[in-house]
N, CA, C and O atoms as a Maestro MAE file, in Angstrom:
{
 s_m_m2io_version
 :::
 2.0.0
}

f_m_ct {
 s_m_title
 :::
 protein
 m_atom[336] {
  # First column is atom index #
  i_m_mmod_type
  r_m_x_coord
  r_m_y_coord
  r_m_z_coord
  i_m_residue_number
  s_m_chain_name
  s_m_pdb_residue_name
  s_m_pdb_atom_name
  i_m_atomic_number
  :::
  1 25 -16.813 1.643 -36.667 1 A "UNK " " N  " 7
  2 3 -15.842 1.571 -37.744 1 A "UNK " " CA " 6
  3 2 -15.767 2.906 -38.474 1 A "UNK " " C  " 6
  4 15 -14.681 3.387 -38.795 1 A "UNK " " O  " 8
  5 25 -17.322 3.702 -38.823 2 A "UNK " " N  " 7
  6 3 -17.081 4.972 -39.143 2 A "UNK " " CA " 6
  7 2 -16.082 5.721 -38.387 2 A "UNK " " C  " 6
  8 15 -15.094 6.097 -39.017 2 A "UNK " " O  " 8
  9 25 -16.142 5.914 -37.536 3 A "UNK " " N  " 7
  10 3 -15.357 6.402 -36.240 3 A "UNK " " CA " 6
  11 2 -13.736 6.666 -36.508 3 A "UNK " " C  " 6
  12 15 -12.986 7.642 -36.518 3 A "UNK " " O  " 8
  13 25 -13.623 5.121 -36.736 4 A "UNK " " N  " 7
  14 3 -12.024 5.306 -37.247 4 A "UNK " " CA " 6
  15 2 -11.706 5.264 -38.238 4 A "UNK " " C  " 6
  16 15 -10.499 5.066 -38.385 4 A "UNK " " O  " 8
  17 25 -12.471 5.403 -39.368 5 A "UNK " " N  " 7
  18 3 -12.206 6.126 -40.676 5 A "UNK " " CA " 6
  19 2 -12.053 7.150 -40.458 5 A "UNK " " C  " 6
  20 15 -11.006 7.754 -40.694 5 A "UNK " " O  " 8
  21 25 -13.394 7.784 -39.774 6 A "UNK " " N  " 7
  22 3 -13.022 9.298 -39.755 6 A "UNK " " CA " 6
  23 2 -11.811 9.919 -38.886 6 A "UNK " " C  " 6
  24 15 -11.307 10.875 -39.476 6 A "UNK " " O  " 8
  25 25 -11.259 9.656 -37.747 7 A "UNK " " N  " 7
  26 3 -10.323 9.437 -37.048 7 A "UNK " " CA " 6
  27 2 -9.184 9.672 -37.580 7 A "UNK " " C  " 6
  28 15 -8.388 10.510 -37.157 7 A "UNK " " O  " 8
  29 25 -8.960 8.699 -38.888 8 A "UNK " " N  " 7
  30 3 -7.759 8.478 -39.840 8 A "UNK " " CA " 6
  31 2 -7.755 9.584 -40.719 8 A "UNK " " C  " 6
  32 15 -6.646 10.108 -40.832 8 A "UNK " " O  " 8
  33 25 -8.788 10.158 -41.460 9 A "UNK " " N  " 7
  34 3 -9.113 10.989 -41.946 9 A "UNK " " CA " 6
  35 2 -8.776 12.413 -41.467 9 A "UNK " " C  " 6
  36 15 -8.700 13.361 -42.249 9 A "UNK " " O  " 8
  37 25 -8.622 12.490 -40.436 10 A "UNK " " N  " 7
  38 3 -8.175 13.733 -39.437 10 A "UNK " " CA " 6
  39 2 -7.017 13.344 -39.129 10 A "UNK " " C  " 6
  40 15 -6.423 14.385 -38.850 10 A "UNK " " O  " 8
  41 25 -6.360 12.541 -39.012 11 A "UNK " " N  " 7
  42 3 -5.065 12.559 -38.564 11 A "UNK " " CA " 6
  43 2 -4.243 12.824 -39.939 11 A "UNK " " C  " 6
  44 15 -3.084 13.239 -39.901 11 A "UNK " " O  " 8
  45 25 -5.005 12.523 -41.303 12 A "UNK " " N  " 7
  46 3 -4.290 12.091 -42.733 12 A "UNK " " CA " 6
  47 2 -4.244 13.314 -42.655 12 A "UNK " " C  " 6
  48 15 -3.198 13.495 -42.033 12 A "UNK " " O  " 8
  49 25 -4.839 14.663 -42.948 13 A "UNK " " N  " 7
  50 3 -5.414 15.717 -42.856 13 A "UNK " " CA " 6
  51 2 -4.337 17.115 -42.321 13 A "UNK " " C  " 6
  52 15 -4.200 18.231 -42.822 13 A "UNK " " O  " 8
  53 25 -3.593 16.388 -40.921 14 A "UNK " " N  " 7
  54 3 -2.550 16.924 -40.212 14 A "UNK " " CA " 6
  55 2 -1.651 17.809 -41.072 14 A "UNK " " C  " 6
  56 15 -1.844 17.803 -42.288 14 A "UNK " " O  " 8
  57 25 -0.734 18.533 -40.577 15 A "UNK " " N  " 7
  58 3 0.192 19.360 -41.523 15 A "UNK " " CA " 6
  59 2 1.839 18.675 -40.580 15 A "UNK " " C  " 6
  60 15 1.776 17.562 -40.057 15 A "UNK " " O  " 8
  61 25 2.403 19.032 -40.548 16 A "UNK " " N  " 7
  62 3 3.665 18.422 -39.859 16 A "UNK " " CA " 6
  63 2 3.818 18.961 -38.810 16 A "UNK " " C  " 6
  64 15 4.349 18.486 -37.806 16 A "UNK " " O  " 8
  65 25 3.187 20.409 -39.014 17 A "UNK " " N  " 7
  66 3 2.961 21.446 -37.299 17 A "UNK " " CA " 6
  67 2 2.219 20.915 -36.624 17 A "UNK " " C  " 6
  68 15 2.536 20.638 -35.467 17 A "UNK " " O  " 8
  69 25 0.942 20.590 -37.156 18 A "UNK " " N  " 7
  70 3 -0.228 19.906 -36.282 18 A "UNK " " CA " 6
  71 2 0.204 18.721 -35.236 18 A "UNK " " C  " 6
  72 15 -0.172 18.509 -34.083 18 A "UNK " " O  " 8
  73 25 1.356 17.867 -36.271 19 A "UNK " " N  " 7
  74 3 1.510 16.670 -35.411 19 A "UNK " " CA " 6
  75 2 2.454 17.107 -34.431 19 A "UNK " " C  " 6
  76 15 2.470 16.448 -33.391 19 A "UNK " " O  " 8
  77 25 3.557 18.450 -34.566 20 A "UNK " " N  " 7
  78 3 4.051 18.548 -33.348 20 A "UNK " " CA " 6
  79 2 3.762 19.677 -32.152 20 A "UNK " " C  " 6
  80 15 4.416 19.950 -31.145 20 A "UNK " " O  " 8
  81 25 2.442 20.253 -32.704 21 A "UNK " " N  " 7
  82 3 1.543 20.742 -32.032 21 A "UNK " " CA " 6
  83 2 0.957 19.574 -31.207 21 A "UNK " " C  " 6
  84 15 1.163 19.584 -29.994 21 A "UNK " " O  " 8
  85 25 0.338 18.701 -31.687 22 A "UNK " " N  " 7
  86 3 -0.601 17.467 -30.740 22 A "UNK " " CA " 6
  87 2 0.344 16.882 -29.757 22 A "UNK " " C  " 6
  88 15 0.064 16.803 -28.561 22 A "UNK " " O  " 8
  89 25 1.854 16.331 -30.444 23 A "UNK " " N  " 7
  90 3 2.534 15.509 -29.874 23 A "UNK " " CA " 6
  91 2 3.407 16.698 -28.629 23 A "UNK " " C  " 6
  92 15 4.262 16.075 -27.998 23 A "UNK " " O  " 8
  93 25 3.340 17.836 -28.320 24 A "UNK " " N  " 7
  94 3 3.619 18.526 -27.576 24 A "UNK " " CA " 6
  95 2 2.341 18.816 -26.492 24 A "UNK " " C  " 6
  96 15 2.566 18.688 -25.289 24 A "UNK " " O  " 8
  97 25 1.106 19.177 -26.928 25 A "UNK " " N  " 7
  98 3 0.122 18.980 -26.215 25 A "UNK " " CA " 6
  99 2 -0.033 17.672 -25.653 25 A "UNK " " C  " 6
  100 15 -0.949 17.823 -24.844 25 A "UNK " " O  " 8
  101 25 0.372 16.339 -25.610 26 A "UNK " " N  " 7
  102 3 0.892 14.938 -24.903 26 A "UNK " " CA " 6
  103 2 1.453 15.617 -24.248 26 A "UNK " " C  " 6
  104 15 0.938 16.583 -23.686 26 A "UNK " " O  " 8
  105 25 2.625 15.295 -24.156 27 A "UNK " " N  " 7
  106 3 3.508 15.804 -23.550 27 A "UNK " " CA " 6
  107 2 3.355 16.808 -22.378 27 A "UNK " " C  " 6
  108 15 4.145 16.637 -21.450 27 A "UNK " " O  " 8
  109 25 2.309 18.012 -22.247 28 A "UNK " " N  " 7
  110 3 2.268 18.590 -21.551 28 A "UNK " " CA " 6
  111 2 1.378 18.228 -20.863 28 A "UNK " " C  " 6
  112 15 1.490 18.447 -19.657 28 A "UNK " " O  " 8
  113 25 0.287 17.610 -21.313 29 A "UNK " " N  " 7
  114 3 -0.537 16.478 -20.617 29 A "UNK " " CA " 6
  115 2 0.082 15.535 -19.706 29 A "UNK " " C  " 6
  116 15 -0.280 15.540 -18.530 29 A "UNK " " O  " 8
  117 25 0.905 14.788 -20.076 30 A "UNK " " N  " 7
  118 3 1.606 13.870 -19.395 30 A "UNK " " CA " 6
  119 2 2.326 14.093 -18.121 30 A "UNK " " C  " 6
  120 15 2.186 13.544 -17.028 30 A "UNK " " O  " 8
  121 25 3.203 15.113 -18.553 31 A "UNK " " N  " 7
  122 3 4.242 15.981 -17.530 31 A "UNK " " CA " 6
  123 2 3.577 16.725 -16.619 31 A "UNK " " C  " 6
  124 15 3.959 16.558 -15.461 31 A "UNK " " O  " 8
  125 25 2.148 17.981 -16.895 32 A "UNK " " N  " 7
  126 3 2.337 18.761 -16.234 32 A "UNK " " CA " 6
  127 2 0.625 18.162 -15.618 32 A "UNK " " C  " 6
  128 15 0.648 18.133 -14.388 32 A "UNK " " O  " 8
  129 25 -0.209 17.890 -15.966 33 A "UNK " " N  " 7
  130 3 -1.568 17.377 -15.507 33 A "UNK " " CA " 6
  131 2 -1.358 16.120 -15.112 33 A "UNK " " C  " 6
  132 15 -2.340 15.828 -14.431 33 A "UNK " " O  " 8
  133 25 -0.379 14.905 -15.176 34 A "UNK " " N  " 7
  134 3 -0.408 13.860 -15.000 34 A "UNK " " CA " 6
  135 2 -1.435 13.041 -15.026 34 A "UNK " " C  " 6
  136 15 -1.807 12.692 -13.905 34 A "UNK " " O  " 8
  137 25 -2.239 12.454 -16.241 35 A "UNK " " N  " 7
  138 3 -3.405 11.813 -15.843 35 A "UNK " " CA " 6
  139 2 -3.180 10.149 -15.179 35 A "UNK " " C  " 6
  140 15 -4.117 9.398 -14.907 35 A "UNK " " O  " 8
  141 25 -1.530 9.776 -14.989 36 A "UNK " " N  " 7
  142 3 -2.275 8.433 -14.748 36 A "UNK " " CA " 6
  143 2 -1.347 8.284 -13.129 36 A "UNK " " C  " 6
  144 15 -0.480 7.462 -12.834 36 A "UNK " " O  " 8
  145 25 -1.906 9.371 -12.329 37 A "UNK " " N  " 7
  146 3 -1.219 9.314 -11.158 37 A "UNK " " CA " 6
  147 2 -1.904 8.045 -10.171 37 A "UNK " " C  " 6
  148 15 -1.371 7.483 -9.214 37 A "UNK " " O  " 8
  149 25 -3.142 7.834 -10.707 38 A "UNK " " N  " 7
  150 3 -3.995 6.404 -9.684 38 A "UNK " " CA " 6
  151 2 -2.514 5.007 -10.092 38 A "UNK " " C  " 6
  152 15 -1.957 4.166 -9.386 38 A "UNK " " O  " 8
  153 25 -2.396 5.364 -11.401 39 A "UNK " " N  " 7
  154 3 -1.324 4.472 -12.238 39 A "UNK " " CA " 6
  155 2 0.192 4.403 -10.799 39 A "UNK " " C  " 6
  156 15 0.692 3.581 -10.031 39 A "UNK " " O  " 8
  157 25 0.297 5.395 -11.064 40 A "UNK " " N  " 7
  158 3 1.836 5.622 -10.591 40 A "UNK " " CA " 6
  159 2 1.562 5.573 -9.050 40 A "UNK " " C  " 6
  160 15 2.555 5.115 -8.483 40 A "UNK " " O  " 8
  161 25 0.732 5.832 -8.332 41 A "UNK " " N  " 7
  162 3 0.382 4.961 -6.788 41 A "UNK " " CA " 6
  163 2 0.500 4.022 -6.644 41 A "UNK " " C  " 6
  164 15 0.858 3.681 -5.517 41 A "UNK " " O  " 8
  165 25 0.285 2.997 -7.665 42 A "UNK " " N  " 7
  166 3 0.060 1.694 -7.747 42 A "UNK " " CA " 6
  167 2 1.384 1.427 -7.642 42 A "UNK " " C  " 6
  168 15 1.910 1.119 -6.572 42 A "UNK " " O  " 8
  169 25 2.101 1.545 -8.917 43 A "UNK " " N  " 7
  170 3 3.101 1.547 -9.004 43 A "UNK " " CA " 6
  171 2 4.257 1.828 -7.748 43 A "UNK " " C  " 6
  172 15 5.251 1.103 -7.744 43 A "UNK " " O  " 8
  173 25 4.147 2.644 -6.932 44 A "UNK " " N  " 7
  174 3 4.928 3.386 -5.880 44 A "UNK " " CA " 6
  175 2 4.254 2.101 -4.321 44 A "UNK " " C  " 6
  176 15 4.749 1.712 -3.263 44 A "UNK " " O  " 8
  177 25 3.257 1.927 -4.872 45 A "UNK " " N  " 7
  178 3 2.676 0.946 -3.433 45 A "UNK " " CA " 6
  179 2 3.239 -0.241 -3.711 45 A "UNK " " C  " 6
  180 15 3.175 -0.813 -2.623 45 A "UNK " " O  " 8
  181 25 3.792 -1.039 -4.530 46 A "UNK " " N  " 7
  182 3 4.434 -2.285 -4.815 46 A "UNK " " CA " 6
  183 2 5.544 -1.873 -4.887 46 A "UNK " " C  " 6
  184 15 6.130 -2.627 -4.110 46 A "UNK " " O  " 8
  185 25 6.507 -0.979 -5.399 47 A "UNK " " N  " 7
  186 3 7.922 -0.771 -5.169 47 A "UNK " " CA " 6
  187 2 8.232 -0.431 -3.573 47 A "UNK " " C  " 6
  188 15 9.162 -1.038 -3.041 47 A "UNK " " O  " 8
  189 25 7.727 0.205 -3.065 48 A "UNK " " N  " 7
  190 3 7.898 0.329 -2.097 48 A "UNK " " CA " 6
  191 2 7.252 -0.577 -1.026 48 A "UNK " " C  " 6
  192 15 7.516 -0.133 0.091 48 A "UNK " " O  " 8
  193 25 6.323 -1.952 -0.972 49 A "UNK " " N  " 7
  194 3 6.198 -2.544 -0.619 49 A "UNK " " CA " 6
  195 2 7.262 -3.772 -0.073 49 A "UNK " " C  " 6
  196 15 8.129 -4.243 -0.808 49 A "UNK " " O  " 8
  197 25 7.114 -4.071 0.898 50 A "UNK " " N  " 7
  198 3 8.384 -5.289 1.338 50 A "UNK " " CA " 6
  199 2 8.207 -6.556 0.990 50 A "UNK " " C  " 6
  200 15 7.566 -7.306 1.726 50 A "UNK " " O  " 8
  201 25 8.739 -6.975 -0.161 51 A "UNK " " N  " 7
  202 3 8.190 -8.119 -0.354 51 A "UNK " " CA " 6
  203 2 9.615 -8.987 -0.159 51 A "UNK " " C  " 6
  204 15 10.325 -9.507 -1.020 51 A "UNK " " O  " 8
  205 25 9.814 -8.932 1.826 52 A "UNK " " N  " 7
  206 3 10.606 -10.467 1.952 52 A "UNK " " CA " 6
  207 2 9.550 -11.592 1.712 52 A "UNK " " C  " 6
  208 15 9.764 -12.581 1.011 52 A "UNK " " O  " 8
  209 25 8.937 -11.454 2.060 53 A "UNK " " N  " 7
  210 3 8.217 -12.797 1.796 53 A "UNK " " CA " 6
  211 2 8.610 -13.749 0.261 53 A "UNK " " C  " 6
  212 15 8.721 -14.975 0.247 53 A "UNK " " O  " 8
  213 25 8.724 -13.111 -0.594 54 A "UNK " " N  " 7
  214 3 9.164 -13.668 -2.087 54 A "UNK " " CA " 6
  215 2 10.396 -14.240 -1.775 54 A "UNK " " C  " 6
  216 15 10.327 -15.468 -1.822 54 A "UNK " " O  " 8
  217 25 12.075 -13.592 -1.315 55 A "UNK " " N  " 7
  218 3 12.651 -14.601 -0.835 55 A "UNK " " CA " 6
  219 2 12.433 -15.866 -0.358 55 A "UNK " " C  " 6
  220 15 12.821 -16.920 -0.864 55 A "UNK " " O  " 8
  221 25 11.948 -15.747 0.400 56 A "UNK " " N  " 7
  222 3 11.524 -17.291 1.400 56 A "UNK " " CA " 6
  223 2 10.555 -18.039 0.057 56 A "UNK " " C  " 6
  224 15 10.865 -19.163 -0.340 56 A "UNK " " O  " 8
  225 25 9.826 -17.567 -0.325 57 A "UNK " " N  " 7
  226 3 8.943 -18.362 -1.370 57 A "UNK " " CA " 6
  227 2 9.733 -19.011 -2.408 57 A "UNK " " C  " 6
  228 15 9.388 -20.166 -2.662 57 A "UNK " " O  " 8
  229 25 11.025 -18.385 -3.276 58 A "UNK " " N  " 7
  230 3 11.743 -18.755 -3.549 58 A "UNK " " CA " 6
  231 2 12.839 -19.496 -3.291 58 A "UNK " " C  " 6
  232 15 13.659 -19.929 -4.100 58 A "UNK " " O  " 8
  233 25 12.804 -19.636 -1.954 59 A "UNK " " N  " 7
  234 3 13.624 -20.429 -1.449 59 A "UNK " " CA " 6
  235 2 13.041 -21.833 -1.445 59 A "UNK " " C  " 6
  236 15 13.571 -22.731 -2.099 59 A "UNK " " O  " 8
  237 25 12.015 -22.014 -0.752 60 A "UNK " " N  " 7
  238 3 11.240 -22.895 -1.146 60 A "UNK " " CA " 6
  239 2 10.697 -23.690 -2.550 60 A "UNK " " C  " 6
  240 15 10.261 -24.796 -2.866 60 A "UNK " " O  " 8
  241 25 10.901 -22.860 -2.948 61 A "UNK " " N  " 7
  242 3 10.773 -23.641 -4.730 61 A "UNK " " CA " 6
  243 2 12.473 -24.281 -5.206 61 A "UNK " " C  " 6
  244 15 12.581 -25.342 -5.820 61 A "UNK " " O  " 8
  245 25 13.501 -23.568 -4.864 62 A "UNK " " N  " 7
  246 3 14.641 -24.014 -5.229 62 A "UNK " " CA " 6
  247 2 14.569 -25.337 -3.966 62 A "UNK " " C  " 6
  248 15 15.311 -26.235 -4.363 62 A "UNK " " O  " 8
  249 25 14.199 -25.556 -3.188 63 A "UNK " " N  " 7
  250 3 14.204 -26.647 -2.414 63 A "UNK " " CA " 6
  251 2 13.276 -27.538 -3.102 63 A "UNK " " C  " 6
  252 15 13.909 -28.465 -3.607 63 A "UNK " " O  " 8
  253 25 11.868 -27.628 -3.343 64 A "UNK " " N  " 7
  254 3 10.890 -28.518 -3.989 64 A "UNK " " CA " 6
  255 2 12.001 -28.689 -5.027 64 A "UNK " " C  " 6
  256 15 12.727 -29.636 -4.725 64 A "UNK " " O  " 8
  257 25 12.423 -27.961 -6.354 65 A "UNK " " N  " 7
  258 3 13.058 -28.600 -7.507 65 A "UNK " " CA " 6
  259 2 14.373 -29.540 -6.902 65 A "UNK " " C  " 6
  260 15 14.709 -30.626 -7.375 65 A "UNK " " O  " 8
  261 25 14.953 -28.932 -5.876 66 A "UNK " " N  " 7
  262 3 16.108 -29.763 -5.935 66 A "UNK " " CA " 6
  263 2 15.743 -31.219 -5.117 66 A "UNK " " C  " 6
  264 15 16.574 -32.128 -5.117 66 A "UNK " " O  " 8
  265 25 14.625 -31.343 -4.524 67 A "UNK " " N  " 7
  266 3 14.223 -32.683 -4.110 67 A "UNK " " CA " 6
  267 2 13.645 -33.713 -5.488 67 A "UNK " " C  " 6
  268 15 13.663 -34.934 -5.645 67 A "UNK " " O  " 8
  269 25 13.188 -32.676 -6.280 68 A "UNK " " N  " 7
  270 3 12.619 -33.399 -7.128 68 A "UNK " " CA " 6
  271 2 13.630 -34.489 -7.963 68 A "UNK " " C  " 6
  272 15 13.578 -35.700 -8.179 68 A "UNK " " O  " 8
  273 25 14.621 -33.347 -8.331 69 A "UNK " " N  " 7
  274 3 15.596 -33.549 -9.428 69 A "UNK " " CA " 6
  275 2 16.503 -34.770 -8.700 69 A "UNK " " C  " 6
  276 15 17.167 -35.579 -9.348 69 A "UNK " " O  " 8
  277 25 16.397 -34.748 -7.112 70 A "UNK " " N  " 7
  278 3 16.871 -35.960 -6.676 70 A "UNK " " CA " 6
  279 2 16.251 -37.134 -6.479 70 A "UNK " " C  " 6
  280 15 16.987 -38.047 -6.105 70 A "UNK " " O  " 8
  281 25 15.035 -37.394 -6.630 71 A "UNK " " N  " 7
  282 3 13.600 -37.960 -6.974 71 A "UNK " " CA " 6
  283 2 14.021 -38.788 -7.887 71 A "UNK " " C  " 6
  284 15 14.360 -39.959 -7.713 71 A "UNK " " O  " 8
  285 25 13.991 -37.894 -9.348 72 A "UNK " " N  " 7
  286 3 13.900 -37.875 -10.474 72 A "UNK " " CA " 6
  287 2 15.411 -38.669 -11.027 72 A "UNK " " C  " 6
  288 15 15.500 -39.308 -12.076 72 A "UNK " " O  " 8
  289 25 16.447 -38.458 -10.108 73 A "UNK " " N  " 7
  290 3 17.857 -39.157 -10.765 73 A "UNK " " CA " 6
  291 2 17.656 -40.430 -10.186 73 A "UNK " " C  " 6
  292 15 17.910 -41.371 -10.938 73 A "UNK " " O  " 8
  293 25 17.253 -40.718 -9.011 74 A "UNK " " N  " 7
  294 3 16.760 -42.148 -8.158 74 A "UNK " " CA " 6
  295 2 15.780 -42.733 -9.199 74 A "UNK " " C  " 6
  296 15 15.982 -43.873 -9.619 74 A "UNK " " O  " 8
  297 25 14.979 -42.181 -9.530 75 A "UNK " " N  " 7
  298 3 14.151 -43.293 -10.330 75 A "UNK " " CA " 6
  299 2 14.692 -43.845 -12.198 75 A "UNK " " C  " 6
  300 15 14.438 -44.790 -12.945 75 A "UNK " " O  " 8
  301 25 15.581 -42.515 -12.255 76 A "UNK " " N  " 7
  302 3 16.164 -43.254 -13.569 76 A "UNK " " CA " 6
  303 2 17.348 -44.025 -13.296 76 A "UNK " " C  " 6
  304 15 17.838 -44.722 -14.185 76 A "UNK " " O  " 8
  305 25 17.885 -43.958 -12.069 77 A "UNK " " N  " 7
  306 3 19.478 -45.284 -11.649 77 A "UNK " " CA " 6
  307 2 18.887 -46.138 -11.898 77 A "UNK " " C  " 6
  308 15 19.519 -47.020 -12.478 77 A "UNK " " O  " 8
  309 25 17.208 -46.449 -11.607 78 A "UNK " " N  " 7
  310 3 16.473 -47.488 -11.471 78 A "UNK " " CA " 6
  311 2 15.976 -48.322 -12.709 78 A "UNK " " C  " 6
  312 15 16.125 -49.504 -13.020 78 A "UNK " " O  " 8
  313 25 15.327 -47.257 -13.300 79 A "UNK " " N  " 7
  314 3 14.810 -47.914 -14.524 79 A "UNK " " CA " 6
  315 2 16.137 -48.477 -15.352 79 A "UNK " " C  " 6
  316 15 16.041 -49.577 -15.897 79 A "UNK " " O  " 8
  317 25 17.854 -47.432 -15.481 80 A "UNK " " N  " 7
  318 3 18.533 -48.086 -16.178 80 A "UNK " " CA " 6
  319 2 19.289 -48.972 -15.886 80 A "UNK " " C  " 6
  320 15 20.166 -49.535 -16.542 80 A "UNK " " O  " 8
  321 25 18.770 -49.159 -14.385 81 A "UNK " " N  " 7
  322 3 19.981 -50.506 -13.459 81 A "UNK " " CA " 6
  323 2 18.957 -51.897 -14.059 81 A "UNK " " C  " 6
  324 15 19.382 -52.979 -14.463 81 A "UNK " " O  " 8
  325 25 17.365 -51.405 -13.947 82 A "UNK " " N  " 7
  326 3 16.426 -52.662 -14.993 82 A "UNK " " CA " 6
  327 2 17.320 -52.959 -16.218 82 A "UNK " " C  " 6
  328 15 18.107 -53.898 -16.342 82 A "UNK " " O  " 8
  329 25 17.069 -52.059 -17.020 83 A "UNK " " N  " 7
  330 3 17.198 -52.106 -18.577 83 A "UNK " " CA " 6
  331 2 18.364 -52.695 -18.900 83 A "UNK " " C  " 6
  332 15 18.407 -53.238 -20.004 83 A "UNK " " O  " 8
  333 25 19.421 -52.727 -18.143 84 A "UNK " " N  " 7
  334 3 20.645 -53.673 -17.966 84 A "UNK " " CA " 6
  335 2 20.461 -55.031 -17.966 84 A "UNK " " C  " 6
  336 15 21.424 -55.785 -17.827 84 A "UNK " " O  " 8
  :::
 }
 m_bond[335] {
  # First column is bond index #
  i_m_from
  i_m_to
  i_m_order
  :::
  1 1 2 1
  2 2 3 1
  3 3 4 2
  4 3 5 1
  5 5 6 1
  6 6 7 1
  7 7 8 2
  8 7 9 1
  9 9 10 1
  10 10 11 1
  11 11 12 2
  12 11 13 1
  13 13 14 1
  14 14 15 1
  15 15 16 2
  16 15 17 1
  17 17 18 1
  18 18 19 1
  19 19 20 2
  20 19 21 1
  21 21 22 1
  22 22 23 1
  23 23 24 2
  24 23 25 1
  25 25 26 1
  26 26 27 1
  27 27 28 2
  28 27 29 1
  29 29 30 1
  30 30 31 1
  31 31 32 2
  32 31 33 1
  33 33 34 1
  34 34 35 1
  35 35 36 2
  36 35 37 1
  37 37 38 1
  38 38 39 1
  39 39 40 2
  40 39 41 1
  41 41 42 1
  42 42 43 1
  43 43 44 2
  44 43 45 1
  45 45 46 1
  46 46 47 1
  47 47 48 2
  48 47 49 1
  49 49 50 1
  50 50 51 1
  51 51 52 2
  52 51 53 1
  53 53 54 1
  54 54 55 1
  55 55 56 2
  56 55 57 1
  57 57 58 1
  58 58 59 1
  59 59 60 2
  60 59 61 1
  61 61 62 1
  62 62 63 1
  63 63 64 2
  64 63 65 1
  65 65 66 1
  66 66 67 1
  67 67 68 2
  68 67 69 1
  69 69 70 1
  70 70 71 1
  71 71 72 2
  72 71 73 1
  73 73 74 1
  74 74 75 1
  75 75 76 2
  76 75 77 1
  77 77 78 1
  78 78 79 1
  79 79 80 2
  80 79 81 1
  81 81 82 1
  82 82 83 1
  83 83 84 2
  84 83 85 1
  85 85 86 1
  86 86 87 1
  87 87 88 2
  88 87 89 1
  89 89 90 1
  90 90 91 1
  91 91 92 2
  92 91 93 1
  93 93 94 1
  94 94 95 1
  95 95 96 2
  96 95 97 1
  97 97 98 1
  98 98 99 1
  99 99 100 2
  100 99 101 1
  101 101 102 1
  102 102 103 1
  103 103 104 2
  104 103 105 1
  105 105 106 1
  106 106 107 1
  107 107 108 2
  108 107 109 1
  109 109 110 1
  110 110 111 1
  111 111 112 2
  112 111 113 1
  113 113 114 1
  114 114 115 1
  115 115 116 2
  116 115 117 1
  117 117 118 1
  118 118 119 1
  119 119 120 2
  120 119 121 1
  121 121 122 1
  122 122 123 1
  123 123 124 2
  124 123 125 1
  125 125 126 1
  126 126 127 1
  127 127 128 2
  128 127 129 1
  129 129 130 1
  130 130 131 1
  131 131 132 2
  132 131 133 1
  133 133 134 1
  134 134 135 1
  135 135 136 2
  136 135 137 1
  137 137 138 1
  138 138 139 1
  139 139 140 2
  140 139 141 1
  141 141 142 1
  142 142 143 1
  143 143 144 2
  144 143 145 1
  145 145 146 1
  146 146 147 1
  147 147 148 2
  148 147 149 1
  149 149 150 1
  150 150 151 1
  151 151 152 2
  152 151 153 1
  153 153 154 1
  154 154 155 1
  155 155 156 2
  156 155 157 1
  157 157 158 1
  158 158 159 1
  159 159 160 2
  160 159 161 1
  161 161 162 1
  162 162 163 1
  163 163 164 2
  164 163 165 1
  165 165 166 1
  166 166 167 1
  167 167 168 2
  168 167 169 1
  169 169 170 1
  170 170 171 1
  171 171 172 2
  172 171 173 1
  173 173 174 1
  174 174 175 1
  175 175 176 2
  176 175 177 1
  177 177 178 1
  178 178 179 1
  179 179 180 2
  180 179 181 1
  181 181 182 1
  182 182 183 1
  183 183 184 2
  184 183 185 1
  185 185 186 1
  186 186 187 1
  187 187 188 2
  188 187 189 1
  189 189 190 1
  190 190 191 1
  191 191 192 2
  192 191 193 1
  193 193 194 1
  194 194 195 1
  195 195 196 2
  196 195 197 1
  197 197 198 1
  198 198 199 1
  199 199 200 2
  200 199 201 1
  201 201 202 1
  202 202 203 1
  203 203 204 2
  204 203 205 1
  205 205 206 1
  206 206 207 1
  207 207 208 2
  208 207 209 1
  209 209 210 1
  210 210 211 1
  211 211 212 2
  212 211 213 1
  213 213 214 1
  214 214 215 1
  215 215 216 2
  216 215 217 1
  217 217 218 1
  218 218 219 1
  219 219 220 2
  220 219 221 1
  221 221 222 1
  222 222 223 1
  223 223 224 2
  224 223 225 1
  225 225 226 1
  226 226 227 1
  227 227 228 2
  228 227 229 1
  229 229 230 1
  230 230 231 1
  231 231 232 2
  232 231 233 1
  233 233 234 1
  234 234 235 1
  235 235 236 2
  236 235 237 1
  237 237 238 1
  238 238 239 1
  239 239 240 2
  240 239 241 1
  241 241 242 1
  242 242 243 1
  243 243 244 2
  244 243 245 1
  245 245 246 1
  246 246 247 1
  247 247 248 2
  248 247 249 1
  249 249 250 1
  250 250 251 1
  251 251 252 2
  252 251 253 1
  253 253 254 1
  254 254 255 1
  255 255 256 2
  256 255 257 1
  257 257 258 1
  258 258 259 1
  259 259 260 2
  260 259 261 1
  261 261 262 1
  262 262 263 1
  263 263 264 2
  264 263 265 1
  265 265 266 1
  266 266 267 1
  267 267 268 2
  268 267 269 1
  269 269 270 1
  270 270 271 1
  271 271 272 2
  272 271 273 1
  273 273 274 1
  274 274 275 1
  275 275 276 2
  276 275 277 1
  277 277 278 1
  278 278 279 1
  279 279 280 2
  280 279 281 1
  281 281 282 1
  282 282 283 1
  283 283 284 2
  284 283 285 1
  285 285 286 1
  286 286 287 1
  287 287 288 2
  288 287 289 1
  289 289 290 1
  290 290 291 1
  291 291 292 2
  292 291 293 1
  293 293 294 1
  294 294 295 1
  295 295 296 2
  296 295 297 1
  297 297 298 1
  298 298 299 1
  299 299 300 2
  300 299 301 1
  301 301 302 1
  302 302 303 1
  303 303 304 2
  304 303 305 1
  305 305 306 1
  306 306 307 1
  307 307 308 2
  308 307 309 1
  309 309 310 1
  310 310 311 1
  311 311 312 2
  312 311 313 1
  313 313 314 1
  314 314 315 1
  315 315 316 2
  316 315 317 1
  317 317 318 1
  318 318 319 1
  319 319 320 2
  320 319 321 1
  321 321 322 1
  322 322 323 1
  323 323 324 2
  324 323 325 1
  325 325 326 1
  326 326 327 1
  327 327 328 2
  328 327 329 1
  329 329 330 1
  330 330 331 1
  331 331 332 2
  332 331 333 1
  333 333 334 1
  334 334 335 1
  335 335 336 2
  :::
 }
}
């Protein structure tokens, strides 16, 4: 908790250059060292991955619901052809 008092304390501290000194040092971090390239593999291995398989999986679920929902209208003709 000291930690991020003091933390806050250094950031309170900043001048308006500092912050676009830091927030430019990001930035060049980001852009030119890239630290989260394990990130963006990941990323690039699932976009570029083939996922027909999800079609068909989805196809299959729009089939389970629409059996259901015909299930589901059969058993209420029923209960309200009773309740009559």
């Amino acid at each position: 908790m000291d930690s991020l008092l003091q933390l806050l304390q250094i950031l309170n501290a900043f001048t308006p250059l500092g912050v676009a000194a830091l927030l430019g040092l990001a930035l060049f971090v980001i852009i030119w060292k890239n630290p989260f390239k394990p990130m963006q593999s990941a990323v690039t291995e699932i976009k570029d991955n083939h996922l027909h398989g999800v079609v068909d999986q989805l196809e299959n679920i729009n089939n389970t619901l629409q059996r259901i929902e015909v299930t589901m209208g059969v058993e209420f003709s029923y209960l309200k052809a009773r309740l009559k």
